[in-house]
C-alpha positions in Angstrom: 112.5 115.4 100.0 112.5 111.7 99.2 109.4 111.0 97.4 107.3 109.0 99.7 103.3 107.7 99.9 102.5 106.2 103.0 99.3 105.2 102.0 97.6 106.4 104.9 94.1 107.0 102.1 94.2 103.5 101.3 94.7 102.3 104.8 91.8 104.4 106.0 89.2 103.7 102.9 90.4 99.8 104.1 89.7 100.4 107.6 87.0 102.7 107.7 84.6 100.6 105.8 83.4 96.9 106.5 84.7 94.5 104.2 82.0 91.2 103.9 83.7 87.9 103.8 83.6 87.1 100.2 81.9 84.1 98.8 84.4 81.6 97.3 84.2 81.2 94.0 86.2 79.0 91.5 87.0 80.3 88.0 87.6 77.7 85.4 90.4 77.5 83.0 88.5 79.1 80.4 87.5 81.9 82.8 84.0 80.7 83.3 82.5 81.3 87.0 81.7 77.7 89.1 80.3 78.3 92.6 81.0 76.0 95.8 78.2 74.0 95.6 78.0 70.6 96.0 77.0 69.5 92.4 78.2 66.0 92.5 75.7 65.3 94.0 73.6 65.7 90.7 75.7 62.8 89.0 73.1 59.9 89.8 70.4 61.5 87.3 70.3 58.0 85.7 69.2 56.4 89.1 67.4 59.3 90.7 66.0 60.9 87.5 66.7 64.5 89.0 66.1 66.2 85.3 63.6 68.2 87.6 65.6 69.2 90.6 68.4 69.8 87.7 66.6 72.4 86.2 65.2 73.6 89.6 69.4 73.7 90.2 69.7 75.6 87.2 66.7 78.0 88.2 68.3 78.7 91.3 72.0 79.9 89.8 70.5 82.0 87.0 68.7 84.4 89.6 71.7 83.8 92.1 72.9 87.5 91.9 74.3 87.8 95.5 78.3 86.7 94.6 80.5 89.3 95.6 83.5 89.3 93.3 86.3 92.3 92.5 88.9 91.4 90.0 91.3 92.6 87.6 94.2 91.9 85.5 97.4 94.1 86.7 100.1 93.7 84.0 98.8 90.2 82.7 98.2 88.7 86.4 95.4 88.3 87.5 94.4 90.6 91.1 91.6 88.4 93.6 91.5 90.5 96.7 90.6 88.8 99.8 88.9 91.5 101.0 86.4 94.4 99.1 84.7 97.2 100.4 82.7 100.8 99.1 81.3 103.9 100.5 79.1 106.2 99.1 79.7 109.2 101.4 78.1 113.2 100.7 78.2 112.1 96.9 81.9 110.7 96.8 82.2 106.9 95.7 84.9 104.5 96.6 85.6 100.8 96.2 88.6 98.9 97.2 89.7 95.8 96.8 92.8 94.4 99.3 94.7 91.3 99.3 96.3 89.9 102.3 99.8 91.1 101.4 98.4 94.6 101.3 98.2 94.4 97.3 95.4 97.3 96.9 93.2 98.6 94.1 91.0 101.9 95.1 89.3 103.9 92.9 87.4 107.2 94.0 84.8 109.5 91.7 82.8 112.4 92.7 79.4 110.8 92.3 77.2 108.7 93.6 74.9 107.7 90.2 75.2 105.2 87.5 77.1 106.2 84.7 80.6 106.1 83.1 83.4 108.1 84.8 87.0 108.9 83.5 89.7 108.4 86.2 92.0 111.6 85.2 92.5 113.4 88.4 90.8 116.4 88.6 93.4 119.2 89.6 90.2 121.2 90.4 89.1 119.7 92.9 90.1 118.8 96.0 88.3 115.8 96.2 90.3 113.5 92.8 88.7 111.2 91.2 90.9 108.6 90.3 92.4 105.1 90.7 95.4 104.4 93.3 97.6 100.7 92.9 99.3 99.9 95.4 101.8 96.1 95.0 101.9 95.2 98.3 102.4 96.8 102.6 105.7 97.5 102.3 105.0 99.4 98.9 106.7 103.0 99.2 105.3 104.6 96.5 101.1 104.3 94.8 100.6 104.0 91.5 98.0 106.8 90.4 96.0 107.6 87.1 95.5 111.1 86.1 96.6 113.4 83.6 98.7 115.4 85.4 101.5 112.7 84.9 101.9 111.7 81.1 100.0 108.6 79.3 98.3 107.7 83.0 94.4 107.7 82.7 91.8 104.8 82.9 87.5 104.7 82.9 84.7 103.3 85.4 81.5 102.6 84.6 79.5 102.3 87.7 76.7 99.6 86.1 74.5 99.8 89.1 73.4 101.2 92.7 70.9 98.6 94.6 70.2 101.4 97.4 67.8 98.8 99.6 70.7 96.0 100.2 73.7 98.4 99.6 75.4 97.0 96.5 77.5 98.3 93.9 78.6 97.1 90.6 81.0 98.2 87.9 83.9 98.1 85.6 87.2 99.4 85.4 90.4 99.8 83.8 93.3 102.5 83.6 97.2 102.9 83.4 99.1 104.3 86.2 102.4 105.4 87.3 104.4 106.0 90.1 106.5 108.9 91.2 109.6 107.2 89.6 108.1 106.8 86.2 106.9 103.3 86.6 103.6 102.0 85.2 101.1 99.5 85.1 98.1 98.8 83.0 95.2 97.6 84.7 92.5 95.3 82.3 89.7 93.9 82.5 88.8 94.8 85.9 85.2 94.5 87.8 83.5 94.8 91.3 80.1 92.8 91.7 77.9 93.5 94.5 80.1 95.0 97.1 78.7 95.9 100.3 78.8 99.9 100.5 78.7 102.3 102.9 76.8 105.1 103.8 78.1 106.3 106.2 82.1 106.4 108.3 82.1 104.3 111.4 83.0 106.3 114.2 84.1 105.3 117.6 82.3 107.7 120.0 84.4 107.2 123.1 87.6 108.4 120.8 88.5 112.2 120.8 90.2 113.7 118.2 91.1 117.6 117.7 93.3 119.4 115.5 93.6 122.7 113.4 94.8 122.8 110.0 96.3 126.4 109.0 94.0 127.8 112.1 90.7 126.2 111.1 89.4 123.6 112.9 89.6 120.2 111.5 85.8 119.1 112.2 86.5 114.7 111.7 83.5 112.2 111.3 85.1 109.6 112.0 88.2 108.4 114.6 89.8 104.8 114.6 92.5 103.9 116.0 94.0 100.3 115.1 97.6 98.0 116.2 98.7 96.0 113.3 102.0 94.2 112.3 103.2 94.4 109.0 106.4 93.3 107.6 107.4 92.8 111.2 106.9 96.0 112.5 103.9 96.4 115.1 102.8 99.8 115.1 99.0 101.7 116.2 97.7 103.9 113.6 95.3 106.6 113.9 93.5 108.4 111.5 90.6 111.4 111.7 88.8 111.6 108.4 86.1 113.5 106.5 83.1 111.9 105.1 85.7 113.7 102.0 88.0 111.5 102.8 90.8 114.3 104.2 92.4 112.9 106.6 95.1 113.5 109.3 96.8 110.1 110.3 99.6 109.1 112.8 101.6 106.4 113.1 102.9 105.0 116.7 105.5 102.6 116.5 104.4 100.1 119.5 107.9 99.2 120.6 108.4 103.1 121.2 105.0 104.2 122.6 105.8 105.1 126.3 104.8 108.5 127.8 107.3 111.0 126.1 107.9 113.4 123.1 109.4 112.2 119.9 110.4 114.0 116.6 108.0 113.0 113.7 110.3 111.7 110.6 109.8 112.4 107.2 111.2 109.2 105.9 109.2 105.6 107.3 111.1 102.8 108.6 111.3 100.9 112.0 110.4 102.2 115.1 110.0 106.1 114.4 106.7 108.2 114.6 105.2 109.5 111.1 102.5 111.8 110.6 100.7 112.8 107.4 98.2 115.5 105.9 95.9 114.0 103.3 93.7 116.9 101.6 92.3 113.9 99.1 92.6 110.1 98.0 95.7 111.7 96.2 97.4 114.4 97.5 99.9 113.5 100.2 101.6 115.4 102.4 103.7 114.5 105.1 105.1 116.0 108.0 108.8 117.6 107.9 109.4 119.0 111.3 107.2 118.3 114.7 106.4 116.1 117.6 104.3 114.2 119.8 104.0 113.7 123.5 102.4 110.6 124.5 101.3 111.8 127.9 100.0 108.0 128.4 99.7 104.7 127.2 97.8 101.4 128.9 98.3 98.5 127.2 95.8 96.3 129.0 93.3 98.6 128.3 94.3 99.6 124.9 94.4 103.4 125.5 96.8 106.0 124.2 96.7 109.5 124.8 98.7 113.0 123.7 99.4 115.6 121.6 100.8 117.1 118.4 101.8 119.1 116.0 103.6 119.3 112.6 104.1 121.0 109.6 103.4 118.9 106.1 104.7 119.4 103.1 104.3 117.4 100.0 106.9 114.4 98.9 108.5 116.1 96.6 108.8 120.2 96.7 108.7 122.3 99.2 105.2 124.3 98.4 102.4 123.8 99.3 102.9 123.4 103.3 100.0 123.0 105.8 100.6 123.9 109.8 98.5 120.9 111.9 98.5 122.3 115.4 96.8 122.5 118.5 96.6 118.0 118.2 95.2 116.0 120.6 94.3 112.5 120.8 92.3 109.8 123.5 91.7 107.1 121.6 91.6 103.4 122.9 92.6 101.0 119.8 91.7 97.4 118.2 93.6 94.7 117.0 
């Protein structure tokens, strides 16, 4: 099978978690941090003599700790997302940082504590700790570190946890690849009190049920979403783990009338895709199935139906995971 990532891990850890507008902040040439405030205002010390309020000014941004700011340096260019985000869920952390053309950086570890953390996946667990790099929406493939592909690792040092306003700050760098052999080194990266997360959002009036190889797949949290991206308008929806295994379908919008369709291993315009995520990096997505949308009101933004597939990773054949007994009523945002 083609070797495909649909991303549905970085698309939930994006849409699961609230993302704070971030303040604007201006970086100088020589990498130095200016905020937005109106400092011009400080140039008629001669005529004013402001020395005081100056050093009042100066008071002010040395205990001005509230910025948030994620950045890094992906193959020499420098990565601003408009948008960051964290969790700290049953001891798992993640923060992400997305840009508007869907250029993401998330990074998961199995802790929730201060401390320095390699970014190796963990084959032994099923949770992975590790960083994931996608370039952009219409990406195909993640980049992921780990040493279960060759020269691909990468640290965090989580620098601190404010538990009473719900901020994290850290450090970051690592090299990744993709499934084609491609890499990139990630520098100098850095997350400064980002708004985390305690806790998955959950929609109660969704329902959700499935079985994965006959046990019941017990979700925390349901969203369902309708987004355009590189023209094509389709409704996503994912049930997820506070472990962030997920089951996620995709609906393309056009198509979405009561009926059954055949699920499709391969993603492109207008066919339904559904994927089998046992952690932030292992993938698997469905060969063979279907869905019946046995509704679908678009005024009222609710879709309902059922499904069932059988998921197998990108590449191989083994392992394979049954998801059946699906069922979905979910009303979705925009």
């Amino acid at each position: 099978m083609t070797f495909k990532h649909l991303f549905f891990s970085l698309l939930v850890i994006v849409a699961l978690t609230s993302c704070e507008d971030p303040v604007h902040i201006e970086y100088g040439l020589d990498g130095t941090i200016h905020n937005n405030d109106n400092n011009d205002n400080n140039d008629n010390d001669d005529n004013n003599d402001n020395d005081d309020n100056d050093d009042n000014n100066d008071d002010n941004d040395d205990n001005d700790d509230s910025s948030t700011l994620f950045r890094a340096t992906i193959d020499g260019d420098l990565f601003e997302p408009a948008n960051s985000s964290a969790t700290i869920v049953n001891g798992i952390t993640n923060v992400t940082g997305i840009d508007t053309n869907g250029e993401t950086i998330t990074i998961t570890i199995v802790s929730d504590q201060v401390g320095t953390y390699s970014l190796d996946f963990d084959g032994s667990s099923t949770i992975s700790t590790g960083l994931a790099y996608k370039e952009n929406s219409d990406a195909t493939e993640s980049y992921l570190s780990g040493n279960t592909i060759d020269n691909s690792t990468g640290s965090i040092e989580i620098t601190s946890i404010d538990t009473t306003n719900n901020l994290i700050s850290g450090t970051f760098y690592a090299t990744a690849r993709n499934g084609s052999g491609a890499s990139v080194t990630i520098t100098s990266g850095e997350f400064t009190n980002i708004p985390f997360e305690t806790e998955l959002p959950n929609n109660n009036e969704n329902e959700f049920f499935a079985k994965v190889n006959g046990d019941e797949f017990v979700e925390d949290s349901i969203e369902a979403t309708k987004a355009t991206l590189a023209g094509n308008t389709n409704i996503t929806l994912t049930a997820t783990k506070n472990s962030f295994e997920t089951i996620g379908i995709t609906i393309p919008f056009s198509n979405s009338d009561a009926g059954t369709y055949n699920f499709s291993s391969i993603p492109s315009q207008n066919v339904y895709v559904a994927q089998y995520n046992v952690s932030q990096t292992e993938f698997y997505v469905a060969s063979s199935g279907s869905i019946t949308i046995t509704s679908h009101d678009t005024a009222t933004k609710k879709i309902t139906g059922t499904f069932y597939f059988t998921a197998q990773p990108q590449v191989g054949s083994t392992p394979t995971f049954e998801i059946t007994e699906g069922s979905f009523n979910v009303t979705y945002t925009e």
